[in-house]
C-alpha positions in Angstrom: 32.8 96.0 30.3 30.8 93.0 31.2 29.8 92.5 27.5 33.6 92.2 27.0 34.1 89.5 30.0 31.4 88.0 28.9 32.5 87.4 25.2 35.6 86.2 26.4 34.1 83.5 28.4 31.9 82.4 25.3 35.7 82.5 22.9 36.8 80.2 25.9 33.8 77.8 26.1 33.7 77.9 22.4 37.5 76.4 22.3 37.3 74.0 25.3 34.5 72.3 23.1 36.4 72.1 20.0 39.3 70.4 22.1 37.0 68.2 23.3 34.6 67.3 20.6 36.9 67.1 17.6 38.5 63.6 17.0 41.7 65.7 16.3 42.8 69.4 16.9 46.4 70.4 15.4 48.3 73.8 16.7 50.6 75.5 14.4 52.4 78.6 14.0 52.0 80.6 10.7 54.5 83.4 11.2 55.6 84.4 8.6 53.0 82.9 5.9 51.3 85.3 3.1 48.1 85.9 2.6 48.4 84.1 -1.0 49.8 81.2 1.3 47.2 81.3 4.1 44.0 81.2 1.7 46.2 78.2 0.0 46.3 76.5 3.4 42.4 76.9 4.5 41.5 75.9 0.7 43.1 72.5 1.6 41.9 71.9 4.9 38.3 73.3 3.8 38.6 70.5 1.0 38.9 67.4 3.5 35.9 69.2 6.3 38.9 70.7 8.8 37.9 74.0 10.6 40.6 76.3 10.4 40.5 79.3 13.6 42.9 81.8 14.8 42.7 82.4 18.9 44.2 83.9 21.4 46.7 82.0 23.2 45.5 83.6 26.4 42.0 82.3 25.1 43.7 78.2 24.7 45.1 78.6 27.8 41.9 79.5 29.6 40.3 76.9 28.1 42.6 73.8 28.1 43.2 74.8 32.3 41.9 72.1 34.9 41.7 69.8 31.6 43.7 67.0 30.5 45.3 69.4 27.4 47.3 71.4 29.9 50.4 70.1 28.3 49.6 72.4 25.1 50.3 75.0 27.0 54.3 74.6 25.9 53.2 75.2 22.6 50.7 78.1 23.2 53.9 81.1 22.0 53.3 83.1 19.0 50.9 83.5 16.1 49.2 80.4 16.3 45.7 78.7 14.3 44.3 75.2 15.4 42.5 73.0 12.9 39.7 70.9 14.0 38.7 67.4 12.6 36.3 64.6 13.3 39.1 62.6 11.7 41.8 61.6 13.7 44.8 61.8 10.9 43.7 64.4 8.1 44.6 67.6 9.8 48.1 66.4 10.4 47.8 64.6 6.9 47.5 68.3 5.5 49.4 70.2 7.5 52.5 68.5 7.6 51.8 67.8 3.3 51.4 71.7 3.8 54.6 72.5 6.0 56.8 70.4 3.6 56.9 73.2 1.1 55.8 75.9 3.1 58.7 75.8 5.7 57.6 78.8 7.7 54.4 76.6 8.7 55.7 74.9 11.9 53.7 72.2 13.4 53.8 72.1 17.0 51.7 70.2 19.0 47.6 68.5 19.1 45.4 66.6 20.6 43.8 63.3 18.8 41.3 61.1 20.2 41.8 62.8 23.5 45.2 62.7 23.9 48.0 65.6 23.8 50.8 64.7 21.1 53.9 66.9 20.1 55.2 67.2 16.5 56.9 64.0 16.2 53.5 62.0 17.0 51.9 64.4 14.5 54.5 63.5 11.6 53.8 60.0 12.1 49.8 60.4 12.1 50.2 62.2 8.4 51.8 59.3 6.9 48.5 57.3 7.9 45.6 57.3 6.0 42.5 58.7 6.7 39.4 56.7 8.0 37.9 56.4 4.3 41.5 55.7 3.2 41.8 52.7 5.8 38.4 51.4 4.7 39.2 51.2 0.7 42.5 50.0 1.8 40.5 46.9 3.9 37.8 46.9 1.5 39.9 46.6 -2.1 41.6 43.1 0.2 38.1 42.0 0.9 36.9 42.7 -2.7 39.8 41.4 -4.6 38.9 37.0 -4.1 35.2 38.2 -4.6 35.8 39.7 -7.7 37.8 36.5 -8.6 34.6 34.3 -7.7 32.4 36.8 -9.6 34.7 36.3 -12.5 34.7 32.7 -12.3 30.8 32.0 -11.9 30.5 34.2 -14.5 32.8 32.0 -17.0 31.1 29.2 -15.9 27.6 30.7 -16.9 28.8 31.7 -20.7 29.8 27.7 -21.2 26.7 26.5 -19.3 24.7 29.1 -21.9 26.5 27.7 -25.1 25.7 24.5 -23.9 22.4 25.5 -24.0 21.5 24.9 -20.4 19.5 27.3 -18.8 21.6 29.7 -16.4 19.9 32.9 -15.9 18.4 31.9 -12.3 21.5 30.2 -11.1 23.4 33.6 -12.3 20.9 35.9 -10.3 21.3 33.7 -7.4 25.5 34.6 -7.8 25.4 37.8 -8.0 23.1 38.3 -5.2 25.5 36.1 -3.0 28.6 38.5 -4.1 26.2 41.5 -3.3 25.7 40.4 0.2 29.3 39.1 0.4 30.7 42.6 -0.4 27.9 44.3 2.0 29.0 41.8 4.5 32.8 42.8 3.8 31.7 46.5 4.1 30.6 46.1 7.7 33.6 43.9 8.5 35.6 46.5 7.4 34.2 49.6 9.2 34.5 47.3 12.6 38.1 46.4 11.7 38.7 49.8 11.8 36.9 51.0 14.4 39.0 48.3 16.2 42.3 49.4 14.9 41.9 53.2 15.6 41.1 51.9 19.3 44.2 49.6 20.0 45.9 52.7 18.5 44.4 55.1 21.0 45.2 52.6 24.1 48.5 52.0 22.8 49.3 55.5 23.3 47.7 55.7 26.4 49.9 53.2 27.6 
């Protein structure tokens, strides 16, 4: 008997660490989904790093009590699975991509970046990008006047050469300064984000 008590607790800890640790933790209901369909669904979350686990909602309950998630207890009814991200957008990105032609899939409530959100919030969150996403996004606006300089030092090199100047040191010296540009813009980037995904948090906070 004690074994069982004390597995419990360890099922309870277990889950009160996921809500906490993970960036993002989406519950949904998957009554009525196949088998074919489930193994579809854990395929695509597996694909982008997103745990996939089936608990007790007895189990949730225990372990969001005395917490600030109490307020997924509304949402703890029925067959429900919870998938677990340290990205803050992808498990609603793929769930609610999922849901769209898998009807029976319901999305109904998470927590991201430490705050509970209902299904609404979560339909907005998938139409963001991910974290790499937002960086390629910043990155390719960064990258797109350095390629331009690139391009023209470059030109300016190939008539220098048929002039029959020497260009070869003034052309490493380019390129190194458009390496450490884009470097430069990589860092920026990862801080704008890192920025962005915090005014987002305190704006729903507020």
């Amino acid at each position: 008997m004690s074994a069982i008590l004390e597995n419990k607790k360890a099922v309870v800890s277990e889950i009160r660490e996921k809500f906490e640790s993970s960036e993002s933790a989406v519950i949904v209901e998957y009554r009525g989904l196949n088998v074919s369909q489930m193994t579809e669904l854990r395929r695509k979350l597996s694909a982008e790093n997103i745990e996939f686990k089936v608990y007790k909602n007895t189990m949730m309950r225990r372990a969001v009590e005395g917490t600030d998630f109490e307020g997924l207890n509304d949402s703890l009814l029925g067959p429900n699975a919870v998938a677990f991200s340290d990205d803050a957008v992808a498990p609603s990105r793929v769930l609610a991509e999922f849901a769209k032609k898998n009807k029976k899939l319901i999305l109904k409530a998470g927590i991201v970046n430490g705050n509970v959100v209902d299904e609404a919030e979560i339909k907005e969150l998938s139409t963001l990008p991910n974290h790499d996403g937002m960086i390629a996004m910043l990155l390719g606006m960064f990258q797109a006047p350095i390629r331009d300089f690139a391009y023209v030092v470059s030109q300016v090199a190939e008539k220098r050469a048929d002039a029959g100047e020497v260009v070869e040191v003034a052309a490493e010296e380019a390129v190194e300064v458009v390496e450490e540009v884009v470097e430069t813009a990589e860092e920026v980037t990862e801080e704008v984000v890192e920025e962005v995904t915090e005014e987002v948090t305190e704006a729903e906070e507020a």
